[in-house]
N, C-alpha and C positions, 0 to 999 in steps of 0.2 A: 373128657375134662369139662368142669365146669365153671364160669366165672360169678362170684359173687360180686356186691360193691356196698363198704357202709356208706351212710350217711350221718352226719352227723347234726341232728338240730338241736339251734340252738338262735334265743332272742338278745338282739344287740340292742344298747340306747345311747343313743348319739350324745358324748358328753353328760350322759345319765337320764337325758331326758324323757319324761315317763314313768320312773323308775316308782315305786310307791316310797311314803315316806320311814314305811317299815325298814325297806331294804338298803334306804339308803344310809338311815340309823346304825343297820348293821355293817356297813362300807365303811362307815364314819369310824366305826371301833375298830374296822380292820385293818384301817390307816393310823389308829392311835397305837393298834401293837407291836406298829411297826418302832415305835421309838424304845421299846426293850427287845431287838433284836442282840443278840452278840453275833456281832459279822466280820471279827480282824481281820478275816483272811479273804473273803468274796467282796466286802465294803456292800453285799444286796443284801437289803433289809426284806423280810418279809411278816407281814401278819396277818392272823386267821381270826375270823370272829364267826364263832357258831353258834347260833339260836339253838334253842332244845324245846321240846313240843311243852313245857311247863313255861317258856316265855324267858329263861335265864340264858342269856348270853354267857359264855366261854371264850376265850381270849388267848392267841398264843402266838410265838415268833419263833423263830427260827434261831437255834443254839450252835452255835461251829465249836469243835473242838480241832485241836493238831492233829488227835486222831482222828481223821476225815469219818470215819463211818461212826464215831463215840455220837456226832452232833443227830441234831435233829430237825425235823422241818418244822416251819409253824403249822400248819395242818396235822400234822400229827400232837404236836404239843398239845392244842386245843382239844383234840381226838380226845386222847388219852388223859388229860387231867378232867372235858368232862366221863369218859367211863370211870374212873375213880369216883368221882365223887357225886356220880347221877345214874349210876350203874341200871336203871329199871327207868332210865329218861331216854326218848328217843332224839337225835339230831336232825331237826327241820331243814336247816339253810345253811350254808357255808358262805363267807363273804371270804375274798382272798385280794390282798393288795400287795406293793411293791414298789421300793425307791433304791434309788443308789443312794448309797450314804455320804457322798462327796459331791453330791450335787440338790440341790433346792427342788424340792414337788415328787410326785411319783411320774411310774413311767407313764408313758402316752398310751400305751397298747397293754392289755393284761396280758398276765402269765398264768400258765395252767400248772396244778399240783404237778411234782415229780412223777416216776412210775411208783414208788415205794409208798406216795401218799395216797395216791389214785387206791392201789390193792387196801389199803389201810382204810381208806373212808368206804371202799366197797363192804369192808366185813361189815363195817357200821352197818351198812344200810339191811345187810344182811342178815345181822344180830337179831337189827328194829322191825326185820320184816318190812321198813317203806324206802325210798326212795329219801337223798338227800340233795335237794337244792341246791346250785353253784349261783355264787353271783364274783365275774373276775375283773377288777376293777382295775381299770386304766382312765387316765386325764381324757381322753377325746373316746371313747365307746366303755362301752362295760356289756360284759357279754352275760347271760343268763342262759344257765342247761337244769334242765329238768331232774335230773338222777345224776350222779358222779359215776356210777355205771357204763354210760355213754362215753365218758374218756380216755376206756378201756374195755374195749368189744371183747376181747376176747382173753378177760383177766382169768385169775384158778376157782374163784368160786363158779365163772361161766364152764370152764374146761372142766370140774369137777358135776356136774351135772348132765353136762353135753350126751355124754355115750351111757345112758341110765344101765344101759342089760349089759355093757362089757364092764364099766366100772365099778369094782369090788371094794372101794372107800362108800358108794353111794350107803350099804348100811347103815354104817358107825356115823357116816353124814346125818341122814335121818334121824337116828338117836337123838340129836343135839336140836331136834326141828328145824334145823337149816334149809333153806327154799330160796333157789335163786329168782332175783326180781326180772 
């Protein structure tokens, strides 16, 4: 038997400090999307702002329905309204914030994408062939990871790769030029 171990890196800024004025731009609208959350049932607002390698930022929040799985996350919203409508634009940067809606400011500590957003922004990156950007915004740090890949070691486009000579999808994979990052 053998032991592995990840690690996971990733750059923090104390209260932002450091942060370039790009990214902070894009914090800034990840916090503005948070005011069209629909949250009756959580009252956590969330919103996503993703840059796209053409310079157009994307915008999205987080949708609850009664039917618990009908909603959506704001990472995906943003995801998926920009492949509609930039479908040959790659996503640069993800900014992701977060507040309670019955209380004043966001939280102090960021949050990280669900598992459903994580696989979702991996395809992206996967689509794009690059690597996309995290920046996870809380009041006292904000955390920066290099690729959304990282927040899922061991997501299905890594599993669908992994065992190249036993895995019998690897062809139909290929077809599509699919290449994990």
């Amino acid at each position: 038997m053998a032991k592995a171990q990840y690690v996971l890196p990733y750059t923090f800024y104390p209260k932002g400090e450091g942060l370039s004025p790009e990214d902070f731009d894009l914090i800034e609208q990840a916090k503005a999307a948070t005011q069209t959350s629909y949250a009756p049932y959580s009252n956590f607002c969330v919103g996503a702002a993703l840059r796209l390698e053409n310079g157009v930022v994307v915008c999205g929040s987080n949708q609850e329905n009664a039917a618990y799985p009908a909603g959506c996350c704001a990472e995906r919203t943003a995801m998926f309204y920009a492949n509609a409508q930039y479908p040959n634009t790659a996503p640069v940067t993800i900014a992701i914030a977060a507040r309670r809606a019955s209380e004043e400011g966001f939280l102090t500590v960021p949050i990280s994408p669900c598992g459903i957003c994580r696989q979702a922004l991996i395809e992206a990156e996967t689509r794009y062939r690059q690597a996309i950007r995290v920046l996870l915004y809380g009041e006292d740090v904000i955390y920066e990871l290099e690729k959304v890949s990282s927040l899922l070691p061991f997501n299905l486009m890594h599993l669908l790769y992994r065992d190249k000579k036993s895995n019998p999808n690897i062809k139909t994979m290929k077809m599509f030029g699919l290449e994990l990052l």
